[in-house]
N, C-alpha and C positions, 0 to 999 in steps of 0.2 A: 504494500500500500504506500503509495508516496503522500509525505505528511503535510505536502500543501496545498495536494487535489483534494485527500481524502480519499479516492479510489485506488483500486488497484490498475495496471495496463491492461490484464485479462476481462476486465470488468466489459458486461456490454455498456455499448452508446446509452442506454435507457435509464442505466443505473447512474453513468456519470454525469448524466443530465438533470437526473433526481440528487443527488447530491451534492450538486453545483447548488439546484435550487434551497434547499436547507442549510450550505453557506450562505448563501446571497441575503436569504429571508432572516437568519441567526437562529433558526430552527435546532439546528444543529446544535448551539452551545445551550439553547433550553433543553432537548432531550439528555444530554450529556447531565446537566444539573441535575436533572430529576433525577437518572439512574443513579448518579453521583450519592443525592442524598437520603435515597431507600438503600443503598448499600448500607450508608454509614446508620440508617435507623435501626436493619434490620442484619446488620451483617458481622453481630458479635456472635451467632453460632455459623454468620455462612450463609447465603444465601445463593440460588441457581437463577440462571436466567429463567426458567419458568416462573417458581416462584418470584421473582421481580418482575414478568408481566401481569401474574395476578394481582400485587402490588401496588404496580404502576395504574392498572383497572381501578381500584381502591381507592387511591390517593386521589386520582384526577379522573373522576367520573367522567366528565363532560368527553375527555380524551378517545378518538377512534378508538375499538377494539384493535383493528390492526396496526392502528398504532403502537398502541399499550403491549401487543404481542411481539412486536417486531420489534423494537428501542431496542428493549434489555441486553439481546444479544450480540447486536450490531455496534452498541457502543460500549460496551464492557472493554472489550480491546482498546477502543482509543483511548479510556479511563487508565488501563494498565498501563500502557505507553504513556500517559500522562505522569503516571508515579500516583493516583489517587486508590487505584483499588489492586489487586494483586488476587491472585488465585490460590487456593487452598485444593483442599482435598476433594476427591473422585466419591458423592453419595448419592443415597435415594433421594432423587427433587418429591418433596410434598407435595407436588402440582401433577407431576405426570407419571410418578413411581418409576423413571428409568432412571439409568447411572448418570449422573452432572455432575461439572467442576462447580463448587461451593465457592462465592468469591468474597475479599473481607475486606474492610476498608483498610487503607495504610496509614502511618501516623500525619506524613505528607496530606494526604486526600482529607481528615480527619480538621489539619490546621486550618486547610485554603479553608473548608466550611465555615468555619468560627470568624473568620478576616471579613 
């Protein structure tokens, strides 16, 4: 992923057009908050990208479904590359009972919150 598209090369045209547009609009640095700060609410045992789109459902009613499904996962990685949240251990997600990485806030991710 190059870190001043946001996309990756392999990505299609459709993707890099939709993600230009969530730069452009600052979409992108709201979804990134959100997930940013259900991690750090919910993320002292660990939380999966599933259970943080039922979360994300929770939090921000009004929010698309497919939004609220889609975020969690999509921006967990630019959160880790940010230094905010970091990945733990391989468990059962309480949302969909398969194996997920558990991901937990970092001390970094934890400060930018409080500033």
């Amino acid at each position: 992923m190059s870190k001043s598209s946001g996309f990756r090369i392999t990505d299609p045209v459709t993707s890099r057009i939709a993600m230009q547009r969530m730069i452009d609009s600052g979409r992108l640095g709201e979804r990134q908050g959100q997930v940013h700060r259900l991690v750090n609410l919910y993320g002292n045992e660990g939380i999966t990208a599933g259970e943080l789109s039922r979360a994300m459902h929770a939090e921000y009613p009004t929010m698309a479904i497919s939004v609220a499904v889609e975020s969690p996962h999509k921006r967990l990685k630019e959160l880790e590359t940010k230094g905010f949240v970091r990945r733990g251990e391989i468990r059962t997600c309480k949302d969909s009972g398969n194996q997920r990485i558990a991901w937990y806030p970092t001390e970094h991710g934890v400060a930018v919150l409080r500033t």
